[in-house]
DRENSE-533723 format. One record per residue (C-alpha): residue number from 1; x, y, z. Coordinates in steps of 0.02 Angstrom, whole numbers, plus 32768, in hexadecimal, padded with zeros to 4 digits. Example, Ala and Ser with C-alpha at 12.3 -4.5 7.8 and 13.67 -1.06 7.14 Angstrom:
    n    px    py    pz
    1  8267  7F1F  8186
    2  82AC  7FCB  8165
END
This chain:
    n    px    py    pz
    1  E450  4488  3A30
    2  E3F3  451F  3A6E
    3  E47E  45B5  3AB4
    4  E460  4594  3B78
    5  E4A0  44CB  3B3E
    6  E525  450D  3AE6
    7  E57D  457D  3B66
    8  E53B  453D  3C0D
    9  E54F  448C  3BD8
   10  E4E0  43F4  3BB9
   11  E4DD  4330  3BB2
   12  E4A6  42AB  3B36
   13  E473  420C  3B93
   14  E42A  417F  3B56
   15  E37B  411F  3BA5
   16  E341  4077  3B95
   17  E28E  407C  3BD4
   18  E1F7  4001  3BBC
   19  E198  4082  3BAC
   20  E1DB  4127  3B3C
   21  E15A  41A8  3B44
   22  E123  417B  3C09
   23  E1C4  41B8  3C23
   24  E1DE  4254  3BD1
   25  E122  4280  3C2A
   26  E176  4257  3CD0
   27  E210  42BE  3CA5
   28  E19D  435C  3C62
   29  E149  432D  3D0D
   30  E1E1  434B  3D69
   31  E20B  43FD  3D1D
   32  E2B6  43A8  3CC5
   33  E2B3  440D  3C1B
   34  E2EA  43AC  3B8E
   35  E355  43EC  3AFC
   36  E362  4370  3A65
   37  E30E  42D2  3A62
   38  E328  4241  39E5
   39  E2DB  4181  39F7
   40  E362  4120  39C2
   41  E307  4086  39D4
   42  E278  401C  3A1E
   43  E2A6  4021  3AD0
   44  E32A  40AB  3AC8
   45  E31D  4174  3ABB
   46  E3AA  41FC  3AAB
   47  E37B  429A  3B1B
   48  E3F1  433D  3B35
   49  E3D6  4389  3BE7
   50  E457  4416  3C39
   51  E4D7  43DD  3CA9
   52  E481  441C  3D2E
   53  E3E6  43CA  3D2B
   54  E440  431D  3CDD
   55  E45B  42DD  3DB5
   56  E38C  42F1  3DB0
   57  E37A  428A  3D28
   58  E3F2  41F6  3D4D
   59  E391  41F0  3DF1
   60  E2F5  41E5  3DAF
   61  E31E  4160  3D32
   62  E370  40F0  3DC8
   63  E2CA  4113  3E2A
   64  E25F  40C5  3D86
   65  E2E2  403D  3D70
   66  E2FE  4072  3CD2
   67  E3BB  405E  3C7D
   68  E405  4111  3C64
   69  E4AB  4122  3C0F
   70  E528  41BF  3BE8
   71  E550  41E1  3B2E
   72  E5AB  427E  3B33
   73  E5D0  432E  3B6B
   74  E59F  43C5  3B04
   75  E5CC  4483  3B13
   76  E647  44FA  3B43
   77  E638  44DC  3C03
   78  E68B  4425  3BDC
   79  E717  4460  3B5E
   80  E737  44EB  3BE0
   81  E74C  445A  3C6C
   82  E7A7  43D6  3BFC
   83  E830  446A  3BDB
   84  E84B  4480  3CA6
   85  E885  43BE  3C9E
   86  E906  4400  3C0D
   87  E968  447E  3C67
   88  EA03  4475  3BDF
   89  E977  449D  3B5F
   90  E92F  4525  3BBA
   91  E9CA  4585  3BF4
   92  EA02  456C  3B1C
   93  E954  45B8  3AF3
   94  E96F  4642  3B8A
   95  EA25  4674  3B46
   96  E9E7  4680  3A89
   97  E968  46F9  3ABA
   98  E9F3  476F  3B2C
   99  EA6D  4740  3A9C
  100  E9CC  4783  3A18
  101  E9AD  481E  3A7D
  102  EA6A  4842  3AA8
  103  EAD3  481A  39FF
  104  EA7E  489F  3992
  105  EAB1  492A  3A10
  106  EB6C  48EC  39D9
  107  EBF4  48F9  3955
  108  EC24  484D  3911
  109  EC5C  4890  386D
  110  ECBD  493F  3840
  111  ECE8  495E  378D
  112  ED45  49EF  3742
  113  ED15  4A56  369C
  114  ED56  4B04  3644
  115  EE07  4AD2  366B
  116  EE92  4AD3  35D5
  117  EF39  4AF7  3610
  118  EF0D  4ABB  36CB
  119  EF26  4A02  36EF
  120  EE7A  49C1  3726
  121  EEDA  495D  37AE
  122  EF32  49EE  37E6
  123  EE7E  4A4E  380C
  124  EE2A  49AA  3847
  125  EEB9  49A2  38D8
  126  EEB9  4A54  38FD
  127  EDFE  4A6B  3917
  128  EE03  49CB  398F
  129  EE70  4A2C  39F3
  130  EDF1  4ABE  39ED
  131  ED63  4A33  3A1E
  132  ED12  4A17  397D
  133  ED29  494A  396B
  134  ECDA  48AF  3994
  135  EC4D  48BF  3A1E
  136  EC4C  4969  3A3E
  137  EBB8  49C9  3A48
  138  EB63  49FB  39AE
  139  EB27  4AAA  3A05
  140  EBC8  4AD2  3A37
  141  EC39  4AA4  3997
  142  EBDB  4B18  393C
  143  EBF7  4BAD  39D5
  144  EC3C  4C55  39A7
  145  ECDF  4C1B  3A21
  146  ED19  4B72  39BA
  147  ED15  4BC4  390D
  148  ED81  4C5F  3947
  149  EDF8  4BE5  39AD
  150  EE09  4B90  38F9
  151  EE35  4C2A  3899
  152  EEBD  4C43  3924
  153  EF00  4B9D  390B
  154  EEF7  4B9F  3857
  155  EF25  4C5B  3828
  156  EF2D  4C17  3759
  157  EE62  4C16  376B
  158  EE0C  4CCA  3765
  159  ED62  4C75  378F
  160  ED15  4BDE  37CD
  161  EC79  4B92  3809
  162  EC29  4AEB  3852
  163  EB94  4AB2  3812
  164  EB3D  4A13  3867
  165  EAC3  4992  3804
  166  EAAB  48F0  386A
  167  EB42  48BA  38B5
  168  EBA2  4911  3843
  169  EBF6  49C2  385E
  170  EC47  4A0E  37B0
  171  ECC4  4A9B  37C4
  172  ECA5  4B0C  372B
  173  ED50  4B6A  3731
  174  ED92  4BFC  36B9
  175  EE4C  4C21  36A2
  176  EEA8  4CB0  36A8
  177  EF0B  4CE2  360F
  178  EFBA  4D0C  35F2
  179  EFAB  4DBC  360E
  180  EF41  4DB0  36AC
  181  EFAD  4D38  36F3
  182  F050  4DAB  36D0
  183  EFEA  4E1F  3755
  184  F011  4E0E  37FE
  185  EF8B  4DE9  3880
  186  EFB8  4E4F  3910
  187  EFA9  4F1B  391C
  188  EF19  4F95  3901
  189  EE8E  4F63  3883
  190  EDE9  4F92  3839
  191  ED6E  4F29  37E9
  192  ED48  4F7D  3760
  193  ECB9  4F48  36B8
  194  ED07  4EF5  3627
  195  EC69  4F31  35AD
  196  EBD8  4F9F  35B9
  197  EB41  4F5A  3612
  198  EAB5  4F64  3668
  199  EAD6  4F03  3720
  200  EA6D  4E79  375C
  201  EAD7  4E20  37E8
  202  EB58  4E62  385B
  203  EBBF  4E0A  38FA
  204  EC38  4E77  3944
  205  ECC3  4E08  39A0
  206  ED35  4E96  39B6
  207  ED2F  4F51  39AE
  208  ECBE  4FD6  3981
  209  EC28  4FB7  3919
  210  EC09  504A  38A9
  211  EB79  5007  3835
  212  EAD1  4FB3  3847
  213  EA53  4F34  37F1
  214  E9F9  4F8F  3776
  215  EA89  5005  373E
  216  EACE  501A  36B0
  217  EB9E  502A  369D
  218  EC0C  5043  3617
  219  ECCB  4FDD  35F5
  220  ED2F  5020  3676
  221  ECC3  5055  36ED
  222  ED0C  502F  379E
  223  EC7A  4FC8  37EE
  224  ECBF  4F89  38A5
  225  ED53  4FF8  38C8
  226  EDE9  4FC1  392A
  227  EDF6  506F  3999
  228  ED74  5083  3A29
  229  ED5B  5135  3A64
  230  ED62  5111  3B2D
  231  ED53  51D8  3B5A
  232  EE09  5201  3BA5
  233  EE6F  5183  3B2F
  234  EE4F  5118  3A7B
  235  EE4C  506C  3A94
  236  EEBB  5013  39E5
  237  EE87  4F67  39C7
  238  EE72  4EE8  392E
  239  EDBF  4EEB  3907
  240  ED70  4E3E  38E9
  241  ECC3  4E1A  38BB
  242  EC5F  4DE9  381D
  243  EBEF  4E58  37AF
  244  EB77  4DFC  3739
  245  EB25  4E6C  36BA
  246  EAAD  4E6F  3623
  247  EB28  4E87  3586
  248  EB09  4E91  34C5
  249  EB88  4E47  3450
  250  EB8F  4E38  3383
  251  EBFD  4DAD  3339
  252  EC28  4DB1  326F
  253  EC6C  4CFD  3234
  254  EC9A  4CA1  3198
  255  ECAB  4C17  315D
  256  ECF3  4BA6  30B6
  257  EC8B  4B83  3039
  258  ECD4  4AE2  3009
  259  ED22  4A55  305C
  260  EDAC  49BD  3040
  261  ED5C  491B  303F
  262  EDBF  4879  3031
  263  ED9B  47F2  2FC0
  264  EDAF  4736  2FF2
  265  EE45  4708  3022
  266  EEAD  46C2  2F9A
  267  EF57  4681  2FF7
  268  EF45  463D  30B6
  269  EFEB  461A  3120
  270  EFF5  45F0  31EC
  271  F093  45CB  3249
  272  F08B  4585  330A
  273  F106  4588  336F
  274  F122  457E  3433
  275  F15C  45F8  34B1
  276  F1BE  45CB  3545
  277  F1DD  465D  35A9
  278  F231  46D0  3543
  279  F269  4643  34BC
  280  F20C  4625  3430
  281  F204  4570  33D0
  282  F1C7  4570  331E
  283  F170  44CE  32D7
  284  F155  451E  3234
  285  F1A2  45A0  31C8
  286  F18E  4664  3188
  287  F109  4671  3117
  288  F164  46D5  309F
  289  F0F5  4768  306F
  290  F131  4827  3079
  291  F0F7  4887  3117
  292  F063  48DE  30E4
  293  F036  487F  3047
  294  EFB0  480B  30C0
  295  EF51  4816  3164
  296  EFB6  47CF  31EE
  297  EF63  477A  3283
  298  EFB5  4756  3321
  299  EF69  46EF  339F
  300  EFBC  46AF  3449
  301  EF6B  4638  34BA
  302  EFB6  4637  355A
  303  EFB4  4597  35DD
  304  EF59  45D2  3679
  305  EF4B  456D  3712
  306  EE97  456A  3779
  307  EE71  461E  37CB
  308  EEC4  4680  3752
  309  EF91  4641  3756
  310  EFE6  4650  36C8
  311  F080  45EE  368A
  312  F112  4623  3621
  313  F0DE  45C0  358F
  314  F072  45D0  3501
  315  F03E  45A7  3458
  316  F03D  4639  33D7
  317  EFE5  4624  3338
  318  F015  46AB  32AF
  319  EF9E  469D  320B
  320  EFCB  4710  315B
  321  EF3E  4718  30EF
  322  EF41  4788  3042
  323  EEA7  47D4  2FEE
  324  EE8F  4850  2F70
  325  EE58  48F3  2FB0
  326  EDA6  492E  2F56
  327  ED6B  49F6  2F5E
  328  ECB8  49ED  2F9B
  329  EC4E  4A90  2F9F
  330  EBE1  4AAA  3047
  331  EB30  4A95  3057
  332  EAD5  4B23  30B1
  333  EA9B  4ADA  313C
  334  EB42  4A97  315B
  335  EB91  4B39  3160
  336  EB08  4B80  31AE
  337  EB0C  4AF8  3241
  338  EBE2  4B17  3240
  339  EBB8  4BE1  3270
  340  EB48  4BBC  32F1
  341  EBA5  4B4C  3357
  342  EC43  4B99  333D
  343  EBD6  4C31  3377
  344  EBAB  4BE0  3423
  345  EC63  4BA1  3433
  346  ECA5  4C41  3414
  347  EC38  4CBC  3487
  348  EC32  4C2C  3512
  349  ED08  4C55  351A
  350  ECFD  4D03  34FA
  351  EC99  4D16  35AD
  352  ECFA  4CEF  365F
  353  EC38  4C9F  369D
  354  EB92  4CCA  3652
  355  EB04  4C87  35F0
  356  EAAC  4CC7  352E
  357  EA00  4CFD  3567
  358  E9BE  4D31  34AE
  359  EA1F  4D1E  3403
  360  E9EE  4D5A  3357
  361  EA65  4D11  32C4
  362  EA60  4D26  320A
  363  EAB4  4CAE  3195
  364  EAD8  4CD3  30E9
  365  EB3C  4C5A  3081
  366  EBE0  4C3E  30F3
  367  EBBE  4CE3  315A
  368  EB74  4CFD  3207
  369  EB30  4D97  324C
  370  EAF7  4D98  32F5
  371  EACE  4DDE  3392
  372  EAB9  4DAD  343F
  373  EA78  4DE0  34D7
  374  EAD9  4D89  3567
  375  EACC  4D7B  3625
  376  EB93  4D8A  364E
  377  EC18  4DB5  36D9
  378  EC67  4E48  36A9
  379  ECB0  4E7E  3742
  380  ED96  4E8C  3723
  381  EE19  4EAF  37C4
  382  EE7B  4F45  3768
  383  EF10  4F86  37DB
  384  EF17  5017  3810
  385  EF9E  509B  385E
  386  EF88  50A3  392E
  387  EF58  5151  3976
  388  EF99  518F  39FC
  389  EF2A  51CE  3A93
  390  EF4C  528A  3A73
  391  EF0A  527F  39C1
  392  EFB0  5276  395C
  393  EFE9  51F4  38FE
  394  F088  5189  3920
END
């Protein structure tokens, strides 16, 4: 089936003639191009024509007297036609491709990661509220606007972001420590660098920007300051922004030697018992061993209804097994494996947001020297005391 058959369309009939190759002479005659032909048997031939010269040929055969009969329908144009007479198929197949285009615009899923002392539920309902949830728009969950109207809600976080993959968004969130959150938000601030860099990236939300990309700062330098001189007067705001900067950082870690390693257990005990709301019925009894003489596993398995509903009963399994305790020295690679991705954990939580660009470590036994080049957001809000307009201080 040659490409004009294919999408314009063609027929397979069927001919019984007395006389086979008088009639394809008579159809070449006529100007009826043939596609495939096939003699299926003494008095019978197979011939492919287009549907547009098929009416010429059924004519021509009922002029000869000759027996002409309809096999099937071939191409695109047909399977195009049959769906018209399907129109429950065709509107499914019309939705799935609006539904294909549409869907990966959208937020199905949101996720939360970084958080420790926040409640994921609690920043899952609070950045709904600050339209980042299921269908919004993936270009505008990840807008300057949604992820400072979820630092407002949430003032625990000092940074956050919304990243989109598929149908997913993922709010990467930092939180603010103790000390920071002691500090109250409102009054006069500067943002100000927490190390010495050498700035790549800077968004000023609020304030006076007083640095630019390609400059290099020292801790403490204010970057976007929270007073604006406006000629006659000193406008005293909180400066907001962020301030990402090329840093260098050296990290020094240890590590034991040696480790504990436990034997096969020698002595096995389990005890099950039920819990019905806050009652608990035993089926067995204590296993008798000393606190801290054995490992002690707890497991609870709770009875949960279909989407998620869970009951005030459950069956707790507690299991004591004892082993003797083995001192096991550390293979190199071990320890030098431990370093490195206590290394990555450890520099990942030192910075508020950021990336390591380039990294250069040296292990030695259990030590690790290293040092890092990182891509980071050093930008801090520092208070500061508000000036009056005259020039003197309050």
């Amino acid at each position: 089936m040659n490409i004009l058959y294919a999408f314009a369309g063609a027929m397979v009939a069927e001919v019984t003639s007395a006389d086979i190759p008088r009639l394809l002479q008579v159809l070449n005659n006529a100007g009826i191009p043939l596609g495939k032909t096939r003699q299926t048997g003494d008095l019978t031939v197979e011939l492919t024509v287009s549907r547009r010269d098929y009416p010429r040929l059924e004519a021509l055969c009922r002029k000869r007297g000759e027996k002409l009969r309809l096999q099937r329908r071939i191409g695109l144009y047909w399977q195009g036609k049959a769906l018209l007479h399907r129109p429950v198929l065709l509107s499914g197949l019309a939705l799935l491709l609006a539904l294909a285009c549409f869907i990966p615009t959208r937020v199905l899923f949101v996720k939360v990661e970084g958080n420790v002392q926040v409640p994921e539920k609690w920043i899952l309902e609070q950045a709904e509220r600050c339209g980042i949830g299921f269908w919004a728009s993936r270009r505008e969950v990840r807008s300057e606007k949604m992820k400072n109207a979820l630092l407002e809600a949430i003032p625990q976080l000092q940074w956050a972001g919304v990243n989109t993959q598929g149908c997913v968004a993922t709010i990467s969130v930092r939180e603010r420590s103790a000390a920071e959150q002691a500090e109250k938000p409102n009054g006069v601030g500067s943002v100000v660098a927490s190390r010495d860099g050498i700035i790549q990236e800077i968004t000023v939300l609020r304030g006076n920007g007083l640095c630019k990309v390609g400059q290099a700062v020292k801790a403490g330098e204010v970057l976007i300051s929270g007073y604006t001189d406006c000629g006659i007067s000193i406008q005293a705001t909180r400066a907001e922004g962020e301030v990402f900067a090329q840093t260098h950082r050296t990290l020094q870690a240890v590590t034991p030697d040696s480790y504990a390693l436990r034997e096969e257990s020698t002595c096995q005990h389990m005890r099950i018992s039920l819990r019905i709301g806050k009652k608990r019925i035993f089926f067995t009894n204590n296993s008798g061993f000393i606190d801290g003489s054995c490992d002690k596993m707890y497991t609870e398995y709770i009875c949960t209804l279909p989407g998620g509903f869970q009951l005030p009963l459950a069956l707790i399994v507690e299991r004591w097994e004892c082993a003797a305790v083995l001192e096991t020295p550390a293979e190199e690679t071990e320890m030098a494996q431990t370093l490195q991705a206590f290394s990555q954990a450890y520099l990942a939580e030192q910075m508020v947001a950021g990336e390591i660009l380039q990294q250069t470590e040296v292990v030695e036994g259990g030590r690790l020297y290293g040092e890092y080049a990182c891509r980071e957001m050093i930008g801090r809000v520092q208070s500061e005391e508000i000036i009056q307009s005259n020039g003197e201080n309050d």
